[in-house]
Structure formats: C-alpha cells, structure tokens
N, CA, C and O atoms as a Tinker XYZ file with bonds, in Angstrom:
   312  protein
     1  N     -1.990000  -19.214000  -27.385000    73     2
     2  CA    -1.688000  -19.105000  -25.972000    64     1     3
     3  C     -0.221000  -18.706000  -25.761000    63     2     4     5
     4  O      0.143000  -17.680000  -25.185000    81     3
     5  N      0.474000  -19.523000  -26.229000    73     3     6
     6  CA     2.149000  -18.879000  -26.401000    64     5     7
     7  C      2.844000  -17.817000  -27.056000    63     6     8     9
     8  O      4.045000  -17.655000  -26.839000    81     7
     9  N      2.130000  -16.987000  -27.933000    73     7    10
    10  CA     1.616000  -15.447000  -28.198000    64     9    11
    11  C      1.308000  -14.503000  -27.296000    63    10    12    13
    12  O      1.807000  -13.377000  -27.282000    81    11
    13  N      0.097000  -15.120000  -26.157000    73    11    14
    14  CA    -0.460000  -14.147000  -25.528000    64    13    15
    15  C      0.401000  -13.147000  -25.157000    63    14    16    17
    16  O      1.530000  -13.387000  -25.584000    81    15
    17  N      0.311000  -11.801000  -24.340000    73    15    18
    18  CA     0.893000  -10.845000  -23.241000    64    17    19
    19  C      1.030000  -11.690000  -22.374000    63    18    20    21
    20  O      0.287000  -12.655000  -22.202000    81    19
    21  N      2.354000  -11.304000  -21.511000    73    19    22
    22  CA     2.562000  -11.956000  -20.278000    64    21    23
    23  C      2.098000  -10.980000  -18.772000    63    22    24    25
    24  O      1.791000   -9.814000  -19.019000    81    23
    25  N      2.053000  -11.322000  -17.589000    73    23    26
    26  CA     1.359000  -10.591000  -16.606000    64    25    27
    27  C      2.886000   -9.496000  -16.105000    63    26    28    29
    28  O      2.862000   -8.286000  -15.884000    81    27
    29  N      3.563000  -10.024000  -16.070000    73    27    30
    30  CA     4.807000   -8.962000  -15.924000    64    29    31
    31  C      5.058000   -8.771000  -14.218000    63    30    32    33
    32  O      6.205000   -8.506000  -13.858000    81    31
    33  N      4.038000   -8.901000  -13.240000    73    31    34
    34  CA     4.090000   -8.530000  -12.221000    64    33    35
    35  C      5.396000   -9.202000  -11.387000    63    34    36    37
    36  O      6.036000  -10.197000  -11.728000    81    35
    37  N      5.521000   -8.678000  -10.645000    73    35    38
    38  CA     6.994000   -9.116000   -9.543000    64    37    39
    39  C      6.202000   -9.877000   -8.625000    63    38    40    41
    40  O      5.248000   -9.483000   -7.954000    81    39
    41  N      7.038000  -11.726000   -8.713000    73    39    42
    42  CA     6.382000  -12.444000   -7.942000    64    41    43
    43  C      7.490000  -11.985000   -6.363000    63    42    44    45
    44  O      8.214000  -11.027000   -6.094000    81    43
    45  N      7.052000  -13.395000   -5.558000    73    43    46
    46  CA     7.863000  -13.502000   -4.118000    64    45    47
    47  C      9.082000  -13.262000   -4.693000    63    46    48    49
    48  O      9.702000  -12.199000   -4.649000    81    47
    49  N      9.537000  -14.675000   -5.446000    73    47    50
    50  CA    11.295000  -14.170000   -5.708000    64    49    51
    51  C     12.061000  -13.122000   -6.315000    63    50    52    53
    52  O     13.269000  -13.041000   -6.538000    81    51
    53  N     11.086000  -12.317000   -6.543000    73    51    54
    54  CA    11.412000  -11.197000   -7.572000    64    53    55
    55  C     11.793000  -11.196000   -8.994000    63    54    56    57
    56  O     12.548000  -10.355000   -9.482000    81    55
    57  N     11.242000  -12.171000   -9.650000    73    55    58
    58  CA    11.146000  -12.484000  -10.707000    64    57    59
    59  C      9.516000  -12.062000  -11.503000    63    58    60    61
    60  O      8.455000  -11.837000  -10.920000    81    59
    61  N      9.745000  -12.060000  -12.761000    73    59    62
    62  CA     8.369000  -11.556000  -13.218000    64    61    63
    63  C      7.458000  -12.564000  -13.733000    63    62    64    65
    64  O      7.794000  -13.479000  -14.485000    81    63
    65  N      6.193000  -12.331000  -13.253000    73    63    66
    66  CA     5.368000  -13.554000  -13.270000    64    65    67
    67  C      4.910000  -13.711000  -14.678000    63    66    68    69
    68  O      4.350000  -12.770000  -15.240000    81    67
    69  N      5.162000  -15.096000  -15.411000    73    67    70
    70  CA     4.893000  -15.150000  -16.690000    64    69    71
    71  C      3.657000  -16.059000  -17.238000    63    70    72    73
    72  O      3.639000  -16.834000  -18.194000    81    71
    73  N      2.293000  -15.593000  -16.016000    73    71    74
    74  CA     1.022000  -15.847000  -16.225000    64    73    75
    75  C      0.399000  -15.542000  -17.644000    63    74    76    77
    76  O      0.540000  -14.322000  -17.729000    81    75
    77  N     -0.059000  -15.864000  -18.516000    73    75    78
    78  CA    -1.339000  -15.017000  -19.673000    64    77    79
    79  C     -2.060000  -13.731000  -18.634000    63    78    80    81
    80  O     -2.681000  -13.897000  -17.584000    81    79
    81  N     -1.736000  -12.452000  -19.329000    73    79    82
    82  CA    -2.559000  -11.467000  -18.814000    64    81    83
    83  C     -3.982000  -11.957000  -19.047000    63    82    84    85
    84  O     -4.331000  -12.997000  -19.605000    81    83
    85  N     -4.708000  -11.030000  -18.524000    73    83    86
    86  CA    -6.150000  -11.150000  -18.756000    64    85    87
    87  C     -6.641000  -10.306000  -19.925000    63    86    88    89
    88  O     -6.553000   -9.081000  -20.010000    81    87
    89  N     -7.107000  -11.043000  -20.707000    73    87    90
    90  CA    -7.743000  -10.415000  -21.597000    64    89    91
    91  C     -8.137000   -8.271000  -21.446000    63    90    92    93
    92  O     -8.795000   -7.716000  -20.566000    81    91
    93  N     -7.599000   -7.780000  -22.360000    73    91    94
    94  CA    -7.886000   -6.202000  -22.077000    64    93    95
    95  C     -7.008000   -5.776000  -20.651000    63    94    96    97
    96  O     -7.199000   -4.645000  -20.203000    81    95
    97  N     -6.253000   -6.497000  -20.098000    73    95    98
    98  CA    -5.674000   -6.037000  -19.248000    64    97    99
    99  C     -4.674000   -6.445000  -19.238000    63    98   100   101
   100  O     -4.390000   -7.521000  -19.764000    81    99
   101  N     -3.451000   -5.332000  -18.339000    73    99   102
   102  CA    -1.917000   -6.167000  -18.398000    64   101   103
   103  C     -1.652000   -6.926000  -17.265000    63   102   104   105
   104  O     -0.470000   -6.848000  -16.929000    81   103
   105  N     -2.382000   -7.673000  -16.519000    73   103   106
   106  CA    -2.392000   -8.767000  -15.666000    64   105   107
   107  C     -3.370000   -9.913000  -15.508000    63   106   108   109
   108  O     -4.553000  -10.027000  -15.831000    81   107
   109  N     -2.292000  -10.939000  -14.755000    73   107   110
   110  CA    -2.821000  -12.032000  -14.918000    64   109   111
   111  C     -4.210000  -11.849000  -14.000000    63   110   112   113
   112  O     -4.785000  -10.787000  -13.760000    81   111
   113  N     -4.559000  -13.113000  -13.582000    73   111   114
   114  CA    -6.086000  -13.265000  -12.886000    64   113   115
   115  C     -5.270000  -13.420000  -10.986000    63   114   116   117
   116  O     -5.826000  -13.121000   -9.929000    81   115
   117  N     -4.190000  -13.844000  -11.140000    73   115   118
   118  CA    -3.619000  -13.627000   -9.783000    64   117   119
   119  C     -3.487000  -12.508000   -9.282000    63   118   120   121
   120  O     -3.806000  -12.287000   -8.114000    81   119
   121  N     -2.832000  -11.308000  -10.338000    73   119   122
   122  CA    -2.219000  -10.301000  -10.021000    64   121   123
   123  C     -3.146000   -8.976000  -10.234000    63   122   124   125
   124  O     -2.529000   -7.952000  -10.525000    81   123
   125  N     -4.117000   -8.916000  -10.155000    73   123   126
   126  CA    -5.211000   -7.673000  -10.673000    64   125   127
   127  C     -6.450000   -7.610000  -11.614000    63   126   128   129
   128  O     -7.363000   -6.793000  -11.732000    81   127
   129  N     -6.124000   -8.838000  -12.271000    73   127   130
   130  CA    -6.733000   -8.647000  -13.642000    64   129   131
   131  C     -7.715000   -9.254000  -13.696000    63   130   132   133
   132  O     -8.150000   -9.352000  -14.844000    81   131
   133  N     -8.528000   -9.924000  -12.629000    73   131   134
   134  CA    -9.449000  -10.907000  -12.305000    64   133   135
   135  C    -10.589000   -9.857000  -11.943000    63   134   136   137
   136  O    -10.047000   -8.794000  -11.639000    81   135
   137  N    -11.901000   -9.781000  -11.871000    73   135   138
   138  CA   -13.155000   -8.664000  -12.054000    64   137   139
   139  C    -12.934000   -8.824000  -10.623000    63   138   140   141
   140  O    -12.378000   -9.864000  -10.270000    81   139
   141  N    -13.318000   -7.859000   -9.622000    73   139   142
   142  CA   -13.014000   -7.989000   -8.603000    64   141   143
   143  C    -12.213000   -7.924000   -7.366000    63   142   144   145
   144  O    -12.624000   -7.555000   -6.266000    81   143
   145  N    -10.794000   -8.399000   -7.724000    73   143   146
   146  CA    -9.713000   -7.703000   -6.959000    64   145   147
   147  C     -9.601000   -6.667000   -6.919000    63   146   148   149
   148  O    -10.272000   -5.843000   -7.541000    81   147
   149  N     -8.590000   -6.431000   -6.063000    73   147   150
   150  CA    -8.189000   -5.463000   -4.952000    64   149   151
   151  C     -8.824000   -5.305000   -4.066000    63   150   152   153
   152  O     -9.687000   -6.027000   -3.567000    81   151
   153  N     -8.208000   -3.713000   -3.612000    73   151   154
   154  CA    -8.808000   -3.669000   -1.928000    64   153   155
   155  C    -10.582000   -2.662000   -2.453000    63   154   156   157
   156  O    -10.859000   -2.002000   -3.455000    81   155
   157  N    -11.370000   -3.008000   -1.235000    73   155   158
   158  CA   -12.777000   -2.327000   -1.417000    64   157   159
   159  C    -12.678000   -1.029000   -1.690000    63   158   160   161
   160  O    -11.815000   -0.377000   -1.103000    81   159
   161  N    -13.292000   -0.585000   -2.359000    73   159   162
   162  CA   -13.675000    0.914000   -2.585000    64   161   163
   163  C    -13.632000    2.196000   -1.327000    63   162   164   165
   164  O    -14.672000    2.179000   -0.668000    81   163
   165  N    -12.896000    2.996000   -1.001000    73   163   166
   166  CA   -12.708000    3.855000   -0.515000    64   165   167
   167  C    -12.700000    3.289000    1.013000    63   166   168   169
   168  O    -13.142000    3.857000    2.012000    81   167
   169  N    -12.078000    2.019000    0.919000    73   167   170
   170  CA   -11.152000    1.180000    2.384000    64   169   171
   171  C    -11.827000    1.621000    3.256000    63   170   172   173
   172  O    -11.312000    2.616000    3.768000    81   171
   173  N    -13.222000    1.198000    3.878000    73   171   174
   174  CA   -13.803000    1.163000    4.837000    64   173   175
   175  C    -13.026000    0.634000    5.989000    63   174   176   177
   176  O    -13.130000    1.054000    7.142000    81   175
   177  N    -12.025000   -0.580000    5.479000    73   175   178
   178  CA   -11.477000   -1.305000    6.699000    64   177   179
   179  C    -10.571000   -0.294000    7.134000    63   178   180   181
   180  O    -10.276000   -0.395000    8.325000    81   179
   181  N    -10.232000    0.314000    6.737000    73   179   182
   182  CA    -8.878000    1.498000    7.114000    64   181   183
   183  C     -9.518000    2.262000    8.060000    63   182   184   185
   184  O     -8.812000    2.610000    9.006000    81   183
   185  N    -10.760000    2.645000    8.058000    73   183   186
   186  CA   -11.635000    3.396000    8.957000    64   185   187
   187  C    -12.233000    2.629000   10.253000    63   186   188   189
   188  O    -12.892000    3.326000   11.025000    81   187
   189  N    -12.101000    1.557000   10.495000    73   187   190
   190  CA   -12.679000    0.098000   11.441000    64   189   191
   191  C    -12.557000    0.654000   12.574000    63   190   192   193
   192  O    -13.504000    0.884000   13.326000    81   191
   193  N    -10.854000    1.040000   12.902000    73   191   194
   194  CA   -10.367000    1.259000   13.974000    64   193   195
   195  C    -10.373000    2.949000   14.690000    63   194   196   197
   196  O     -9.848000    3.334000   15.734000    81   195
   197  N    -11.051000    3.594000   13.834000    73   195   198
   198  CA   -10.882000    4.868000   14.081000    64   197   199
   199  C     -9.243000    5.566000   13.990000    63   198   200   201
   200  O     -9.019000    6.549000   14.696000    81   199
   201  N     -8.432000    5.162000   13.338000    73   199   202
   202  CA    -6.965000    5.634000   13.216000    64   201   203
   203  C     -6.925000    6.709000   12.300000    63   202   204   205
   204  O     -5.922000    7.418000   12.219000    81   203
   205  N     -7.955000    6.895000   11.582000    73   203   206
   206  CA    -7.805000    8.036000   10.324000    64   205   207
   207  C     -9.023000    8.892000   10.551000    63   206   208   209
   208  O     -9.664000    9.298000    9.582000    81   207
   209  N     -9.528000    9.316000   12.340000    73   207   210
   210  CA   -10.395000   10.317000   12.614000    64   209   211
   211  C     -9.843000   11.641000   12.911000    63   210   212   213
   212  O     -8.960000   11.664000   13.768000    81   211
   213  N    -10.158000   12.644000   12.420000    73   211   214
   214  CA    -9.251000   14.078000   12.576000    64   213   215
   215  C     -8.827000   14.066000   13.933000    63   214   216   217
   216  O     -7.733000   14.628000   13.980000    81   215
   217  N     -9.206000   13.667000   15.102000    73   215   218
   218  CA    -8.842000   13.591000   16.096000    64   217   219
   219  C     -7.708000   13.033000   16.375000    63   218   220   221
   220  O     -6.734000   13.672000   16.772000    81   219
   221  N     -7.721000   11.983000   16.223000    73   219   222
   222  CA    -6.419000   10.768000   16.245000    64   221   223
   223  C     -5.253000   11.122000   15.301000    63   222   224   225
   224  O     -4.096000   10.768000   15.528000    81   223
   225  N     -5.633000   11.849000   14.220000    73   223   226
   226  CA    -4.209000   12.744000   13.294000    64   225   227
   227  C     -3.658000   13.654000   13.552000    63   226   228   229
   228  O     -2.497000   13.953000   13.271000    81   227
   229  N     -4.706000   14.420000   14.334000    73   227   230
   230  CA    -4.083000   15.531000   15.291000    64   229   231
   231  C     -3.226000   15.610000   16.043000    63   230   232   233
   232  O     -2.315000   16.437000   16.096000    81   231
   233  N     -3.642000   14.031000   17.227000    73   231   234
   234  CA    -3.177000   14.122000   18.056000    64   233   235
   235  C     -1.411000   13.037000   17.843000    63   234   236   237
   236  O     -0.506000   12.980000   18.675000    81   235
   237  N     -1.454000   12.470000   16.728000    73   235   238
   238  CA    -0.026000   11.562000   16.118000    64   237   239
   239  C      0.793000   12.742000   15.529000    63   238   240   241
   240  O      2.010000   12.561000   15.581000    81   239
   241  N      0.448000   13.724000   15.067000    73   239   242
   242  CA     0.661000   15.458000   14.642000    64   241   243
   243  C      1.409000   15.569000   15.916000    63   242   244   245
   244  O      2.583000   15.200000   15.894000    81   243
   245  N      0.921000   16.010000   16.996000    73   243   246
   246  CA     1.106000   17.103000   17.915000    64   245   247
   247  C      2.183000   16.454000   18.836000    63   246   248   249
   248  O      2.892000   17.143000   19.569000    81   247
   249  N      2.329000   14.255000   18.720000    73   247   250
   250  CA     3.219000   13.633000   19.327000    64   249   251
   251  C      4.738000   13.548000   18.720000    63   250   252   253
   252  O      5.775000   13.304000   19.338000    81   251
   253  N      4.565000   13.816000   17.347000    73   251   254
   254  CA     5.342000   13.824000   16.305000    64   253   255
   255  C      6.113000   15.392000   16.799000    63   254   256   257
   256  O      7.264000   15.384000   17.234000    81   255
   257  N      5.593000   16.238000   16.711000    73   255   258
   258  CA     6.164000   18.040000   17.433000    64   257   259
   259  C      6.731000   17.616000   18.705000    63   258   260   261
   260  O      7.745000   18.206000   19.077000    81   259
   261  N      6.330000   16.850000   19.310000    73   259   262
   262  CA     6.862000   17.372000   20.390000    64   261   263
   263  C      8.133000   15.977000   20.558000    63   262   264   265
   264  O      9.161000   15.882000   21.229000    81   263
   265  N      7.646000   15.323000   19.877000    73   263   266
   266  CA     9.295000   13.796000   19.996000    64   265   267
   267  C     10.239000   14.352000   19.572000    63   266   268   269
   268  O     11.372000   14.171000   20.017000    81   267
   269  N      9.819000   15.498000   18.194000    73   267   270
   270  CA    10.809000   16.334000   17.378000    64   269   271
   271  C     11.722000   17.218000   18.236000    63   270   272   273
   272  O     12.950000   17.265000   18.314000    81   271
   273  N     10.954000   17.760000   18.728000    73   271   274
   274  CA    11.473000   18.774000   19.742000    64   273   275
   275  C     12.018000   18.471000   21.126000    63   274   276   277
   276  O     12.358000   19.363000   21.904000    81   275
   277  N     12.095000   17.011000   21.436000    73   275   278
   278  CA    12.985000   16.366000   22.426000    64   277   279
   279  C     14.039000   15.946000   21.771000    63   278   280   281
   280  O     15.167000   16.076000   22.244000    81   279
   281  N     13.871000   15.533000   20.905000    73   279   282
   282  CA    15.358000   14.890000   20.415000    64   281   283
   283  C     16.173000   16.028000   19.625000    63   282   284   285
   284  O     17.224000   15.619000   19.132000    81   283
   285  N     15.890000   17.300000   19.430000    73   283   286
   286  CA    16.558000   18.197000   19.237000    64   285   287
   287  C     17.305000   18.773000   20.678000    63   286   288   289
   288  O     18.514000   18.804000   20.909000    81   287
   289  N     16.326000   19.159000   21.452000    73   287   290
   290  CA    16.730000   19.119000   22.991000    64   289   291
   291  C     18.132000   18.345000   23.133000    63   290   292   293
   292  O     19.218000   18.918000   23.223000    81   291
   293  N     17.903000   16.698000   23.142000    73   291   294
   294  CA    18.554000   16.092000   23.224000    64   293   295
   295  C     20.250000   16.609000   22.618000    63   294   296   297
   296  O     21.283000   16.753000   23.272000    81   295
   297  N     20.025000   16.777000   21.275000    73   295   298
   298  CA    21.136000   17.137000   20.737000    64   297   299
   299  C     21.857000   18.142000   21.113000    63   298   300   301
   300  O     23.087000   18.203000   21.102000    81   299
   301  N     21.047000   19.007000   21.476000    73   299   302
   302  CA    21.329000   20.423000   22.161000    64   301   303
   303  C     22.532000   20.173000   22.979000    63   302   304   305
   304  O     23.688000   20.253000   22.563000    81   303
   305  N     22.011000   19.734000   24.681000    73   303   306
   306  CA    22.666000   18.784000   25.485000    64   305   307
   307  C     23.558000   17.906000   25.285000    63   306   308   309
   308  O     23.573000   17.267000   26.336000    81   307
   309  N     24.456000   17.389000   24.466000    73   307   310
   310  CA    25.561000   16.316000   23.710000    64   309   311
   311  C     26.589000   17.463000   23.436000    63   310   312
   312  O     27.652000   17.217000   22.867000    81   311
C-alpha cells in the first residue's frame, strides 16, 4: 500500500492529493478513477436550457458584434 502510485490531483488547497490511485489508472476513486465519474456522455444537461441551440449562438454572436462595435464607437468619441 505504501508503494502504491499516488492520485497526484490538485486538492482545494492546492496541494496534491496523496490518495492510492486506482488500480490501472492515475487517480484516486475521489478524483476520476472510480467506474463512473464524471460528467454524462455528450452533456445532455448542457442542452436542458436550450443555450447551445444554433439560434441562441447566433444571436450571443450578433450581441457580441454589435457591443464590439459600440465600444469602439465609444472610443472613437474620447
């Protein structure tokens, strides 16, 4: 056990977490290495809200052009 690999990951304090990796993997069972973690497969939840519909990128696109193009304005004017 005091052999093993350590998990290496950066805890809260920013120190590296010195869990036993998981077997075949370089993390512990906190940090990845547990069957199962992470986030779901191709983040359905990311899609919940409709924020990532071509529509809604378009239109954060086209707010983004034109904030751009006021605050150049802006500078213009100064």
């Amino acid at each position: 056990m005091h052999e093993s690999p350590r998990c290496g990951a950066k805890t809260r304090r920013g120190n590296a977490c010195r869990a036993p990796a998981v077997r075949g993997k370089s993390r512990c069972r906190m940090h990845g290495g547990a069957e199962g973690s992470g986030a779901p497969k191709k983040n359905r939840n990311a899609r919940k809200l409709g924020l990532f519909t071509k529509e809604a990128v378009a239109e954060r696109r086209q707010v983004r052009v034109m904030l751009d193009e006021a605050r150049k304005l802006l500078r213009e004017l100064k």
